[in-house]
C-alpha positions in Angstrom: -75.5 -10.4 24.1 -78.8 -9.8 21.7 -78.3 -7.0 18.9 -81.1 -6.0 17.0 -81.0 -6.7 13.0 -81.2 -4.0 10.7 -84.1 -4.5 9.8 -86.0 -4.1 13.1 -88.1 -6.8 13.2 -85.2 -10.1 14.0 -82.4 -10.5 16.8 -79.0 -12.1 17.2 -77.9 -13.7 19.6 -74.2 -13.3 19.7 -71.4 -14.5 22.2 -67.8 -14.3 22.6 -66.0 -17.8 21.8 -62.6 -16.2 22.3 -60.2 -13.1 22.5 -57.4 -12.8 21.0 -54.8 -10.3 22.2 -53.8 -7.2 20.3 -50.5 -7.5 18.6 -48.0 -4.9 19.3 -47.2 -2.8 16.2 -44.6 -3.4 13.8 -41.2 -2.0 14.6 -40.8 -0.1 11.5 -44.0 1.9 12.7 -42.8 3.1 16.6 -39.0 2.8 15.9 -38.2 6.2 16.2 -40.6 6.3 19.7 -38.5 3.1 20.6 -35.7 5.1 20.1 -36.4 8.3 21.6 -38.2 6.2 25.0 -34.5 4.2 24.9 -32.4 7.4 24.8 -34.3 9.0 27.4 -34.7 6.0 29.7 -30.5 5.6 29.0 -30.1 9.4 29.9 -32.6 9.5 33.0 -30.3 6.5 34.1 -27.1 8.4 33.9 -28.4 11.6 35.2 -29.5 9.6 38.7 -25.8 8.3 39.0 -24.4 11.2 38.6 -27.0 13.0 41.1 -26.1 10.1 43.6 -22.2 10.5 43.6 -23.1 14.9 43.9 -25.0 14.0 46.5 -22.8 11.4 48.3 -20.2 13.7 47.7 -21.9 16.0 50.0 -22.9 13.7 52.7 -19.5 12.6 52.6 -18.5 16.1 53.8 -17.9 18.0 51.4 -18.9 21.8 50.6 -22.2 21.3 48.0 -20.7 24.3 45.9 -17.5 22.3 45.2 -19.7 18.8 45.1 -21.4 20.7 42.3 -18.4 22.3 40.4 -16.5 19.2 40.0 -18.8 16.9 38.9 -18.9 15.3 35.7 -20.6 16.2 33.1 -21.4 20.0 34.5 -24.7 21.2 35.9 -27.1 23.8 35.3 -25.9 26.6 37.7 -27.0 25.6 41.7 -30.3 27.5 43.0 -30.2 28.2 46.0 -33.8 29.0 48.0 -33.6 31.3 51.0 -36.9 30.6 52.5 -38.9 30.1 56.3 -40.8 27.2 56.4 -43.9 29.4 57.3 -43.7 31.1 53.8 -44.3 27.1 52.3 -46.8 26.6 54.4 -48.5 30.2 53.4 -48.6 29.8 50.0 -51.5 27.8 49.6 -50.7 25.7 46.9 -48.9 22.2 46.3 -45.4 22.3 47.7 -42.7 21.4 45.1 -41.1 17.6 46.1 -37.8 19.8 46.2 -38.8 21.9 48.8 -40.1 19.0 51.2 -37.0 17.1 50.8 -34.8 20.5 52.2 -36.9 20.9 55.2 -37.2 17.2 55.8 -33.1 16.7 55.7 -30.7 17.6 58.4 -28.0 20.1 57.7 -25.0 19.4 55.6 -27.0 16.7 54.1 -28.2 16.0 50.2 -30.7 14.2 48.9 -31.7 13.2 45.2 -35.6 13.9 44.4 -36.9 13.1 40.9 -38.7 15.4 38.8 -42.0 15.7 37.6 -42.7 13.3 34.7 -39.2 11.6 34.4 -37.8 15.2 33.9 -34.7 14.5 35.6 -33.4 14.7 39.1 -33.0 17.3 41.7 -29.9 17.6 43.9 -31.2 18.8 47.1 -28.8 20.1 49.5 -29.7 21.6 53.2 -26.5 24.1 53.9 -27.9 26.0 56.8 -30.5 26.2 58.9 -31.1 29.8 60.5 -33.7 29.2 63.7 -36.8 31.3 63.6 -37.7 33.6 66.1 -41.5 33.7 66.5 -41.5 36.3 68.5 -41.5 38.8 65.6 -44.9 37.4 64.7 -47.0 37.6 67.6 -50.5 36.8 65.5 -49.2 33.8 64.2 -48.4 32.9 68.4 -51.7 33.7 69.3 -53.4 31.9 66.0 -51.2 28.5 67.4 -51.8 28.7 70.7 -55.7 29.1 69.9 -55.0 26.2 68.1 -53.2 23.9 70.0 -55.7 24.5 73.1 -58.5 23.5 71.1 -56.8 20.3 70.1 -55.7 19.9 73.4 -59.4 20.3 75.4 -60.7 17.7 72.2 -57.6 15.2 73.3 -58.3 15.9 76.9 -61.6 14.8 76.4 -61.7 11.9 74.3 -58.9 10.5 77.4 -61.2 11.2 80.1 -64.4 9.6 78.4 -62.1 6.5 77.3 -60.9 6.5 81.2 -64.2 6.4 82.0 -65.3 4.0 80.0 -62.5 1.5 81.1 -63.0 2.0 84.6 -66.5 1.6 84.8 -68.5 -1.7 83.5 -70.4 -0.4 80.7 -73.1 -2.2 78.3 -74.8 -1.8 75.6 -78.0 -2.0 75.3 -78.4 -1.9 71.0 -82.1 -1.6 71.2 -82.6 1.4 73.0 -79.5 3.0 71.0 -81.6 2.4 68.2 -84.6 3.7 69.8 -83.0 7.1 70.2 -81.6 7.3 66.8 -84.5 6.7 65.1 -86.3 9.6 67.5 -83.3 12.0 66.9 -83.7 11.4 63.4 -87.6 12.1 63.0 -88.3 8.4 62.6 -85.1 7.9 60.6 -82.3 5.5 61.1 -79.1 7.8 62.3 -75.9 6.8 61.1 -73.8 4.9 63.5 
């Protein structure tokens, strides 16, 4: 590496012989952060044990409510969500690990999800799954069926062509593919 001198008008030349490692701060400095990452790690620890035997609990058979009052320490009150899958889907925004987890797990199942930023665990438990009726929603039907067809046709398609292509013998002939690009493109290379 050449630094200039202070004065302007000379150069170093400097180079690195060797590194030597950064040593950790004294304890006396960080020991309450030592601490405090210690006690949190300890209580993150015991809060997942204790969200695994809920939730065994649970798969085990038994009713979440009682899974949840008779556990060891007690837990905040139980939320429970009321909510169509649609309405997740509708809301435009990230979807909360918690809520994935209860539409991803059969019923009369629980599941343990951790928190945002070591902030704990969540106990999810799927007690009942109503089926929708789409019927009641006849623009979403028509939006999905618009949907699905155009997927469909492009699936349809890309079989056929790749049919095609496997029954027939086909070559390449790179030159003139080239050729054609570079006319499509106003004397530009086209992307592959």
């Amino acid at each position: 590496m050449i630094e200039q001198l202070p004065t302007g008008s000379r150069f170093a030349l400097l180079g690195v012989e060797r590194v030597e490692p950064a040593a950790p701060p004294p304890l006396a400095q960080i020991r309450d952060q030592v601490r405090a990452a210690f006690v949190q790690r300890a209580a993150l620890e015991r809060a997942k044990r204790v969200a695994d035997a809920i939730a065994a609990r649970i798969n085990g058979g038994m009713p979440a409510a009682r899974a949840f009052a008779e556990s060891q320490p007690r837990l905040p009150t139980v939320e429970n969500i009321d909510m169509q899958r649609l309405q997740i889907s509708r809301a435009g925004q990230e979807v909360p690990p918690p809520l994935i987890a209860l539409f991803s797990i059969p019923q009369g199942r629980a599941r343990v999800v951790p928190a945002p930023a070591n902030g704990g665990w969540f106990i999810v438990a799927h007690a009942q799954r109503t089926p929708g009726d789409a019927a009641a929603n006849p623009a979403l039907i028509a939006t999905t069926r618009t949907e699905f067809g155009r997927t469909a046709s492009e699936e349809f398609a890309r079989q056929f062509a790749r049919s095609v292509e496997l029954a027939s013998e086909i070559s390449r002939d790179e030159a003139a593919i080239a050729r054609a690009r570079r006319q499509a493109g106003g004397g530009a290379l086209a992307p592959e």
